[in-house]
C-alpha positions as CSV (number, residue, x, y, z in Angstrom):
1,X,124.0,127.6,-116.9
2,X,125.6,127.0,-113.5
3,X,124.7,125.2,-110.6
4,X,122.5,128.1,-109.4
5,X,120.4,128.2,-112.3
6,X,122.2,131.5,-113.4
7,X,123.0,131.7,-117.2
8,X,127.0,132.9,-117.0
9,X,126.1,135.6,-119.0
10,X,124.5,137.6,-116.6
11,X,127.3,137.4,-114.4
12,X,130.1,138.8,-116.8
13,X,127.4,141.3,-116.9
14,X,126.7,142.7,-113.4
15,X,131.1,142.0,-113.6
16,X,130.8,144.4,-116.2
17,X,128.3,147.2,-115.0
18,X,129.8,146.9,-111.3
19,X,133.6,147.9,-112.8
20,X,131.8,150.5,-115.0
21,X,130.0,151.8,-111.8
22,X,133.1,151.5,-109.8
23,X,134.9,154.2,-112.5
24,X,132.5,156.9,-111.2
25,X,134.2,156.1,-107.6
26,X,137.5,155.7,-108.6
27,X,138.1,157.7,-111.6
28,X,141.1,157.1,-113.7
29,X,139.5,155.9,-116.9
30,X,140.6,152.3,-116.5
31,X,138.3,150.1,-115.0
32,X,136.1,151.5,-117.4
33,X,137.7,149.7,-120.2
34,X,137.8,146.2,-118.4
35,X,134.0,147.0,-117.5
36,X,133.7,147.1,-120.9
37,X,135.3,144.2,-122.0
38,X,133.3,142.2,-119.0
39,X,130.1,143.6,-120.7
40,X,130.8,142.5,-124.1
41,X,132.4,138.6,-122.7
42,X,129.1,138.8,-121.4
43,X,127.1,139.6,-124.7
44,X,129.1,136.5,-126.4
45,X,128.4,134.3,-124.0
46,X,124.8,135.1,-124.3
47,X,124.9,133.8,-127.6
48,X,127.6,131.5,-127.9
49,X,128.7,128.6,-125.1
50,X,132.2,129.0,-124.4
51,X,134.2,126.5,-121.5
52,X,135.9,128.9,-118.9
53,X,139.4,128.3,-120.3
54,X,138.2,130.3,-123.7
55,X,135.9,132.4,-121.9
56,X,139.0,133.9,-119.9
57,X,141.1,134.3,-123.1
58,X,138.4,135.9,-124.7
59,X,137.9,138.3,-121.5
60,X,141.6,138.7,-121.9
61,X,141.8,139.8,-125.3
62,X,138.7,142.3,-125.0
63,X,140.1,144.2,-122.3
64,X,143.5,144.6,-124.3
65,X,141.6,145.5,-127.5
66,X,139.1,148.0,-125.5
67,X,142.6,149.1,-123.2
68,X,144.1,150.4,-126.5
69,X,140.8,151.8,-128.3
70,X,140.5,153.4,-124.9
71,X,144.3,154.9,-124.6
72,X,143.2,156.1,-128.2
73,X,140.7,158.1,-128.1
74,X,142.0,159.8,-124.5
75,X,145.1,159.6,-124.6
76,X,145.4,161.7,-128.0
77,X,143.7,164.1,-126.3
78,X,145.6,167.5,-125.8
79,X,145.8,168.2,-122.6
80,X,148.2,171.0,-122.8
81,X,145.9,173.8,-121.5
82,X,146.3,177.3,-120.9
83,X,149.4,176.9,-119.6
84,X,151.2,174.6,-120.9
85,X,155.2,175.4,-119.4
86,X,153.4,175.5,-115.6
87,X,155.9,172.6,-114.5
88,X,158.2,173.4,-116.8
89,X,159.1,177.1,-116.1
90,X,162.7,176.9,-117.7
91,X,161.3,175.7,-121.4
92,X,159.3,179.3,-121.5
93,X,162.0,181.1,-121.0
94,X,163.4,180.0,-124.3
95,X,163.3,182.4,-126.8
96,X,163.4,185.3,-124.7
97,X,165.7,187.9,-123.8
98,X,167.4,189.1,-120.8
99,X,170.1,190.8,-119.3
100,X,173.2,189.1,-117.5
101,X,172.9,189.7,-113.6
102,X,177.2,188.2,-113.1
103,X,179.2,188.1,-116.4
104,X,179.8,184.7,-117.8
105,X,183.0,183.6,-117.0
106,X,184.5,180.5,-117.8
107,X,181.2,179.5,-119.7
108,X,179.1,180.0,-116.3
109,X,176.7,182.9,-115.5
110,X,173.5,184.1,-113.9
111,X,170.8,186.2,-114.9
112,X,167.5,187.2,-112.8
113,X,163.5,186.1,-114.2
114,X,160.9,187.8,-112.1
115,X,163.0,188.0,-109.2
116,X,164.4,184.0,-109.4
117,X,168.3,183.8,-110.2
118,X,169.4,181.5,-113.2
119,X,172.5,179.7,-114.4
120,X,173.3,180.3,-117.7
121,X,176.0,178.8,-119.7
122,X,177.6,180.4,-123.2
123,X,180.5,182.4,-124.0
124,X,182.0,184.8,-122.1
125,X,180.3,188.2,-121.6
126,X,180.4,190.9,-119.5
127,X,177.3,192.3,-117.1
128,X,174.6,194.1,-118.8
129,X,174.9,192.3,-122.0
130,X,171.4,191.8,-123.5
131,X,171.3,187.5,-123.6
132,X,168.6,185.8,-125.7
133,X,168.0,181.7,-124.2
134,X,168.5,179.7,-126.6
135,X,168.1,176.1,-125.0
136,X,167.2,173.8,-121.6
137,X,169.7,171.9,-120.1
138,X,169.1,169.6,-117.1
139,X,165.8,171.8,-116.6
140,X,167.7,174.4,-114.5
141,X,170.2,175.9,-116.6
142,X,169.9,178.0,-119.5
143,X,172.2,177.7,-122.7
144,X,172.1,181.5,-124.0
145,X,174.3,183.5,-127.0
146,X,174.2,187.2,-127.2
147,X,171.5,188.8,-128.5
């Protein structure tokens, strides 16, 4: 108990509930995990009287331990989607074929995708020769052989 007559307990608590509560506001899916580990500091001290230099390591090491089961369980998630190459146009082109817009001279060419010009780098070749990518480089040029 404290001065106020308040068991300690109660107030890691409320601590607890209000940072769960506060995830709804702020979503992100960490204060969640501190809520958590404010919820259980409070359980312990319902049953067992800790000083406040071990109740704050014992906070501490909750929120790690419930920050990792947490990073988990949703962060193992896959997230990849339906589209998984949307910010990363250049790595679906890989694979695919094309034909060279400007010959590749001197190792450096150019190619059109859906109306977007791309460097492409490989041996020389002239226009019209039917490319396949073969790798990303530097997430704007493509590294291509003949195909």
């Amino acid at each position: 108990m404290d001065n106020l007559g308040i068991h300690v307990s109660w107030l890691w608590l409320v601590a607890g509930i209000l940072l769960c509560a506060a995830e709804a506001v702020a979503p992100g899916m960490f204060l969640l995990w501190i809520g958590i580990a404010a919820l259980v500091t409070g359980l312990v001290l319902a049953v067992v009287s800790l000083s406040l230099p071990w109740t704050l390591v014992l906070f501490g090491v909750l929120t790690i331990v419930s920050l990792l089961l947490g990073r988990k369980f949703y962060g193992s998630r896959d997230t990849e989607g339906d589209r998984p190459f949307l910010n990363r146009r250049a790595d679906s082109l890989v694979g695919q074929t094309f034909i060279l817009t400007d010959a590749i001279r001197q190792g450096e060419g150019r190619i059109n995708v859906n109306d977007s010009p791309w460097r492409v780098r490989g041996p020389d070749m002239p226009a019209g020769t039917k490319i396949r990518v073969t790798a990303v480089q530097d997430a704007v040029v493509l590294l291509v052989e003949q195909a």
